[in-house]
C-alpha positions in Angstrom: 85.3 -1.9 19.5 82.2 -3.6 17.5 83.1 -5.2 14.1 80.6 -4.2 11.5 79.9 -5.0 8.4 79.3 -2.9 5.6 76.5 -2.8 3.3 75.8 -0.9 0.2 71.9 -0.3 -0.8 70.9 0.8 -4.2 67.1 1.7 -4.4 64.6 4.1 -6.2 62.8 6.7 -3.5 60.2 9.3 -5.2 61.5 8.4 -8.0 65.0 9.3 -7.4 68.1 6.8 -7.4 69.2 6.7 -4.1 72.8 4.8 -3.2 73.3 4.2 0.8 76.7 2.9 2.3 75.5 1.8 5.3 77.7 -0.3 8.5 76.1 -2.8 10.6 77.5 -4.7 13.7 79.1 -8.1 12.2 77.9 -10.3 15.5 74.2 -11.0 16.6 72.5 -8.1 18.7 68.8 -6.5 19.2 68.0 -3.9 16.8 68.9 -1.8 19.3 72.2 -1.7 18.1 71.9 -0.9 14.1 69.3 2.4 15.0 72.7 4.6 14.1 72.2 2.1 10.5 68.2 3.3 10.6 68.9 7.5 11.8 71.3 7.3 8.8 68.5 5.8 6.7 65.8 7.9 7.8 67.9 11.0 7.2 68.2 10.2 3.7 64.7 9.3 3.1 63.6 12.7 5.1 66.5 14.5 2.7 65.2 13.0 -0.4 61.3 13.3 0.4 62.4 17.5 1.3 63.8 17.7 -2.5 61.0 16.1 -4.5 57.8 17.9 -2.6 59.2 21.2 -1.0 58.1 23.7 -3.6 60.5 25.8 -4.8 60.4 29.2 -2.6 59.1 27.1 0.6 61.3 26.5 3.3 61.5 23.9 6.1 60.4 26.1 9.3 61.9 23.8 11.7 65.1 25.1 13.4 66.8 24.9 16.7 65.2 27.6 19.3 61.7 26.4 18.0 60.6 23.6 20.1 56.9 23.5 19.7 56.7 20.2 18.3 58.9 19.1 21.3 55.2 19.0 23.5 53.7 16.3 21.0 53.7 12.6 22.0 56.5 11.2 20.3 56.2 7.5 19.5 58.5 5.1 19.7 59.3 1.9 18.3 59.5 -0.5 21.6 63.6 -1.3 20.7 63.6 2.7 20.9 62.2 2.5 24.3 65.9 0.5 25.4 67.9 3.3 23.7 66.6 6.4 25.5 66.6 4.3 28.7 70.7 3.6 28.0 71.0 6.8 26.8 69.6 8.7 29.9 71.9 6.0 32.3 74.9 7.7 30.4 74.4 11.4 31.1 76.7 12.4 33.8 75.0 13.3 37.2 73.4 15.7 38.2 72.4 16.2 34.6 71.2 12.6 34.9 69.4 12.7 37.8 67.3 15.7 36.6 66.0 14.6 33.3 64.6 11.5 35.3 62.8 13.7 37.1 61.3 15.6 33.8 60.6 12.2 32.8 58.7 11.1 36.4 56.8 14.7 36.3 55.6 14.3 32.9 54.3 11.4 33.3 52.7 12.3 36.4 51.5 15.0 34.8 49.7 13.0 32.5 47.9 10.4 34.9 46.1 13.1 36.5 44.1 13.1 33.3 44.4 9.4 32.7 45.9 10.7 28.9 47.7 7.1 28.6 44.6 4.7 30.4 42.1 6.6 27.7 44.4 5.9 24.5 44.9 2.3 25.3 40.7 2.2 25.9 40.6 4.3 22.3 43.0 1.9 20.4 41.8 -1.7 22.1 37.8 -0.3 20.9 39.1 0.3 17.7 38.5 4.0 17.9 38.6 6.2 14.8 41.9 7.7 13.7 40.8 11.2 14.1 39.8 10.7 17.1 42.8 9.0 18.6 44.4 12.1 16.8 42.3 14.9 18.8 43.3 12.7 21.8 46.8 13.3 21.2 46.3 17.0 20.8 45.2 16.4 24.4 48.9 15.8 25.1 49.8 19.1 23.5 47.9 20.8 25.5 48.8 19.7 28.9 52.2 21.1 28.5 54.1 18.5 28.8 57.7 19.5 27.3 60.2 16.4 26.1 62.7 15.9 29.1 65.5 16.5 26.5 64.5 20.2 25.3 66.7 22.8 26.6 66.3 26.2 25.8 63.2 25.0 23.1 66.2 23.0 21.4 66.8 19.4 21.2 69.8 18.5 23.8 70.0 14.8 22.0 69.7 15.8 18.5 72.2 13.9 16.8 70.5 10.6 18.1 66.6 12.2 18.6 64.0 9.5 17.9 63.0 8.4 14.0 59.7 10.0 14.3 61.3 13.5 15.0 63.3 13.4 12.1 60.0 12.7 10.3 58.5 15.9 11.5 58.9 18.6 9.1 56.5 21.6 8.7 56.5 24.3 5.8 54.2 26.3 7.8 55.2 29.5 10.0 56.7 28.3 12.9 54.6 30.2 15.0 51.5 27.9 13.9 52.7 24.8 15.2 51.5 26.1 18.4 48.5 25.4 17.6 49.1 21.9 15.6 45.8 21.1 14.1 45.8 20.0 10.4 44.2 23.6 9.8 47.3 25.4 10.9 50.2 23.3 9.8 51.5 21.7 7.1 53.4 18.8 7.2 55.9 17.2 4.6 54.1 14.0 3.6 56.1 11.1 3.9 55.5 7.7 1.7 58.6 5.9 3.4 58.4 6.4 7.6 61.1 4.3 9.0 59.8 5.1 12.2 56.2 3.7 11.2 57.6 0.6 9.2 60.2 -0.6 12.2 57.4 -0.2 14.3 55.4 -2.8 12.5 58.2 -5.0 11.5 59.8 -5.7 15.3 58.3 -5.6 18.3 57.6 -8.6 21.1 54.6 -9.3 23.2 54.7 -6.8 25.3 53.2 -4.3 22.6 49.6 -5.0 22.4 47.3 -2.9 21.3 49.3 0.2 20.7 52.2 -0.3 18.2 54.6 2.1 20.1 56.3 3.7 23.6 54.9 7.1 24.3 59.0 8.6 25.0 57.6 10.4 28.0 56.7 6.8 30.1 60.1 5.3 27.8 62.2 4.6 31.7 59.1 3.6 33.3 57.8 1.2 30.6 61.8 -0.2 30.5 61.5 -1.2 34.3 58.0 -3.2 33.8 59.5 -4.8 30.4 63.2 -6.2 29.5 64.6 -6.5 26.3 63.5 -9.6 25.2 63.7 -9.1 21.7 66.0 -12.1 19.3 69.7 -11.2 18.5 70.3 -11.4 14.7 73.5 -9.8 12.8 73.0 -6.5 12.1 72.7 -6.9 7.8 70.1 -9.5 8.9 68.1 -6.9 10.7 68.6 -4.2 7.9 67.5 -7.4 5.4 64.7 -7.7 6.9 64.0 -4.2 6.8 64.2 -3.5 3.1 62.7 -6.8 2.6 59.6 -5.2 3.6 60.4 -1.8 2.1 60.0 -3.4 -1.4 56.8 -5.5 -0.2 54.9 -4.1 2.8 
C-alpha cells in the first residue's frame, strides 16, 4: 500500500472558513496520483460555492437518471487524460472491451464533421470565446453520449472528471437539453480546480488547447506518454494552493 502524508489546509472560500484534511502519497509520483487529493478538493469548493449562491428555495437540478450534460465536451486536464486511460484498462472484460468501442465511435463520430481539426484552427487563430463556445454546442448536438453513461447516469461517478463536478445547473432539468446560456443556469464558480490544474501542469504536448477532449482521452494516451515530473504528492498540492492564493 502507498504511504501518504497528511495535510491539513485552512483557507477562506466565499468568504467562508474552510478547514481540509487532506492525504497525499509520501513518495514522488505524477499528479496523476493525488487527483483522489484534488476530487476531494473540488467537492468542497463545489459544496461551499452551492451554500453561499443557491438562493434559498432553489434547488440543484442535477440528479442521477438526467444525463443531458453527459453529451457536452468534457475537458480534461492532460494528467486526467492518464487516469481515464488506467481506469478504462481496469474494467473487467467484456465491459472493457465495449466502452473502448463507445470511445472509438465517438470519436469517429466526430471526424466526420472535423469537430476536433476546427477547434484546434479556432483556438491557434485566437478565435473569440463565444465562438469557440457555439462550436462546442456543435458537440451537443452530434449526439455524442460520454462512454461512461449508463442508463443517462454516470457509471464512474465516484471518480468522474473535475469539470463534471463543476457542472451544476438551477435550471429545470429538462432545459439543459437545449444548453444555451438562454436556457440554463449555471452555478458560477470563482475557484475551478479543474480550470486552475489545467493551467498549472501540463507538458509540451498541450499546445494550443489547454485540455483532453475525454471522448479522444485513449486515443490521445497512445500518441502521448506520461511524461510529466514525479514530485511528492504535498509538493504537488503546494504548488496548487500556491497559486490559489496568487494566480
Amino acid at each position: 500500500m502507498r504511504k501518504t502524508t497528511p495535510a491539513n489546509i485552512k483557507l477562506t472560500l466565499y468568504g467562508k472558513p474552510i478547514e481540509l484534511e487532506l492525504s497525499a502519497p509520501a513518495e514522488k509520483v505524477t499528479p496523476v496520483a493525488i487527483l483522489p487529493a484534488l476530487h476531494r478538493i473540488n467537492n468542497t469548493f463545489v459544496e461551499t460555492a452551492v451554500e453561499v449562491f443557491v438562493a434559498d428555495g432553489a434547488t440543484i437540478s442535477c440528479q442521477a437518471g438526467c444525463g443531458a450534460c453527459c453529451r457536452q465536451v468534457v475537458p480534461l486536464a492532460e494528467f486526467e487524460a492518464y487516469q481515464i486511460a488506467g481506469l478504462v484498462e481496469q474494467i473487467p472484460e467484456p465491459k472493457r472491451s465495449a466502452i473502448k468501442q463507445r470511445f472509438a465511435d465517438g470519436c469517429a463520430k466526430l471526424d466526420e464533421i472535423d469537430w476536433l481539426g476546427q477547434l484546434e484552427r479556432m483556438l491557434a487563430e485566437g478565435t473569440t470565446h463565444e465562438a469557440v463556445q457555439t462550436h462546442a454546442l456543435r458537440y451537443f448536438h452530434s449526439g455524442v453520449a460520454c462512454p461512461f453513461l449508463e442508463a443517462e447516469s454516470c457509471s464512474i461517478h465516484p471518480v468522474r472528471p473535475l469539470a463534471c463536478r463543476e457542472y451544476l445547473v438551477t435550471s429545470p432539468a429538462e432545459h439543459c437539453r437545449n444548453p444555451t446560456p438562454e436556457h440554463v443556469k449555471h452555478i458560477e464558480l470563482k475557484f475551478q480546480v479543474s480550470k486552475i490544474v489545467r493551467k498549472l501542469w501540463r507538458t509540451n504536448h498541450i499546445k494550443d488547447l489547454d485540455s483532453v477532449p475525454m471522448i479522444y482521452a485513449l486515443k490521445w494516451v497512445k500518441r502521448h506518454p506520461n511524461q510529466f515530473p514525479k514530485k511528492r504528492g504535498q509538493d504537488w498540492l503546494r504548488e496548487f494552493f500556491n497559486y490559489l492564493a496568487n494566480p
